[in-house]
N, C-alpha and C positions, 0 to 999 in steps of 0.2 A: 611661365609665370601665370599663376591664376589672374580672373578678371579680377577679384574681387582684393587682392595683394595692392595694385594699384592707385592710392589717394584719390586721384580726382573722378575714376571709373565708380571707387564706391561712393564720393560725396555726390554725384552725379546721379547715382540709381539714386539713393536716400530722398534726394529732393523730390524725384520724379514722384517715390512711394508716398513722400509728405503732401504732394500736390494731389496726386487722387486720391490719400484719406480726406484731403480737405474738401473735394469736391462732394464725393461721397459723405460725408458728413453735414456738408449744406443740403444735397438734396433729399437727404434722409428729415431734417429739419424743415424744409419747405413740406414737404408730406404732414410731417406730425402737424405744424403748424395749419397745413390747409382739412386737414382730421381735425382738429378742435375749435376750429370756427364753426365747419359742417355741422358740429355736437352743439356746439353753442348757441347756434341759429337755431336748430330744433327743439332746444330748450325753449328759448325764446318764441317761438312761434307756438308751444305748447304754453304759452303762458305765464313763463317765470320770468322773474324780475333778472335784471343783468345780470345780480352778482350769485343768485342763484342757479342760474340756466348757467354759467361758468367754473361755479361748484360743481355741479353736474356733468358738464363736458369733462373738467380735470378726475374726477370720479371714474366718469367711463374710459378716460386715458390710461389710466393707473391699472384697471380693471382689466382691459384689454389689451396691456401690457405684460401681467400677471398670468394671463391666461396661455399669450405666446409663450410665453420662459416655462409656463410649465409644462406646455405641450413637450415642447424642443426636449426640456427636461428627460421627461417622459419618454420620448422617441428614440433620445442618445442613451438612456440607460437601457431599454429595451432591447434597441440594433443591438449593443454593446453583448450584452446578455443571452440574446436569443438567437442575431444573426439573421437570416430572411424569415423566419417564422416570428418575426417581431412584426410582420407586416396587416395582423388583423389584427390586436391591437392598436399600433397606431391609428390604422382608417379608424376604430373605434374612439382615440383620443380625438380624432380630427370630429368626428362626430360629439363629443362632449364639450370641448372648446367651441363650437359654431354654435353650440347650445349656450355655452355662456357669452360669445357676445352677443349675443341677439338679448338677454336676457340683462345686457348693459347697457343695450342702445334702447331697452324700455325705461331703464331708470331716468332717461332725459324726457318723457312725454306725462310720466304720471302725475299727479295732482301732487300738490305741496302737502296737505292736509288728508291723504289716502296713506295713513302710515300702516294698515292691514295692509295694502297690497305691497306697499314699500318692503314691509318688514321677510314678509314672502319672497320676491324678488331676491332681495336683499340674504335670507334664507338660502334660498336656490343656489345661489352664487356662492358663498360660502359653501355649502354644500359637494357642489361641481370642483371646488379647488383644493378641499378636504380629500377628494376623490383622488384627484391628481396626484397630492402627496403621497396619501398611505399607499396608491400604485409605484410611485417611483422608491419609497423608501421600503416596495417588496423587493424591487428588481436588481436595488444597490446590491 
């Protein structure tokens, strides 16, 4: 008899696997959470007003969210694709992506009213995830 044939052997794993998605998913959630305060405060200590230094953190969250998924993106289609010679490459995506959050943790300190440098920035960033795409939609 398989383990898994059983009833109470698999309702017994199941919960066990329910129990550490749930942990794992709290403390993924304390992370983000203690990330967008960090963001927050440094808004705020750059001088914006509550709801804007919170616009800003949720900004840099999304940003730096985007930027993971298309690294990963990028890396799983590559390996896929190329196999161990995907490996300069990615060091190169990892170098692109580090360029864009850095370049979303400036979007919390600039001035409200520097919309040249904003739009720049803001530029860049588009830019870097433009990059991202048209690499992954080669590799498809």
């Amino acid at each position: 008899m398989a383990p898994f044939e059983n009833p109470l052997l698999r309702t017994a794993f199941l919960l066990i696997a329910a129990l550490l998605l749930a942990g794992l998913l709290y403390f993924v959630f304390v992370g983000v959470r203690a990330l967008f305060r960090q963001a927050r405060q440094i808004a705020r200590e750059a001088g914006h007003r509550e709801g804007g230094a919170a616009v800003r953190a949720i900004l840099r969250m999304a940003i730096w969210g985007l930027f993971f998924a298309l690294f990963y993106l990028f890396a799983f289609f590559t390996g896929k694709r190329l196999g161990w010679w995907a490996l300069p490459p990615a060091v190169a995506g990892v170098v692109l992506m580090i360029a864009g959050l850095l370049l979303a943790d400036k979007l919390l300190t600039l001035r409200s009213g520097d919309t040249r440098t904003q739009s720049m920035v803001g530029g860049a960033l588009v830019s870097l995830m433009a990059l991202f795409i048209v690499a992954i939609a080669l590799v498809i």
